[in-house]
N, C-alpha and C positions, 0 to 999 in steps of 0.2 A: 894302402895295401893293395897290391897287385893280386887276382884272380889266381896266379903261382902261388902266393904266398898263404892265402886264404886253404886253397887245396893242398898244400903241404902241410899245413897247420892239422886240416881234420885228417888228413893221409897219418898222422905221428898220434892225432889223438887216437883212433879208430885202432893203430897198431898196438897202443900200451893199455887201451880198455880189453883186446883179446889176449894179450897177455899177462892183465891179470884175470883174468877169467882163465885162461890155460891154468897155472898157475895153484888157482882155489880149487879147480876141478883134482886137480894131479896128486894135489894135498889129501883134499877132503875122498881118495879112493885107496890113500896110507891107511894100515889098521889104525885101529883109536887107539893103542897102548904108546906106537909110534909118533902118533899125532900129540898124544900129549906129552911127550920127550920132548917135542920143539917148540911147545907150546901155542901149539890153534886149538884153537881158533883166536886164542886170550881178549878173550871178550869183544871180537869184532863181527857184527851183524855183514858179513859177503853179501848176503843174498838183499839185504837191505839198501848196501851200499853199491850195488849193480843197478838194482831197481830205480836209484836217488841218479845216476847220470847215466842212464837211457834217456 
């Protein structure tokens, strides 16, 4: 694995951890009437599973 390859690897991780963090944040500022039409949180711990890969 080339130094490129390693730095693209965390360049793509780094992009899809802020988007989902965009993502939860965009949701989680839907009213709650709307939020539960689409069903979030449906039972998933975000702020756990941010915390878990930092």
């Amino acid at each position: 694995m080339s130094i490129y390859t390693a730095f693209a690897r965390f360049v793509a991780t780094q992009r899809a951890r802020r988007l989902r963090i965009r993502t939860a944040m965009r949701i989680a500022d839907l009213p709650h009437g709307m939020q539960k039409d689409i069903g979030w949180p449906d039972g998933f711990d975000f702020d756990r599973e941010f915390r878990a890969r930092s």
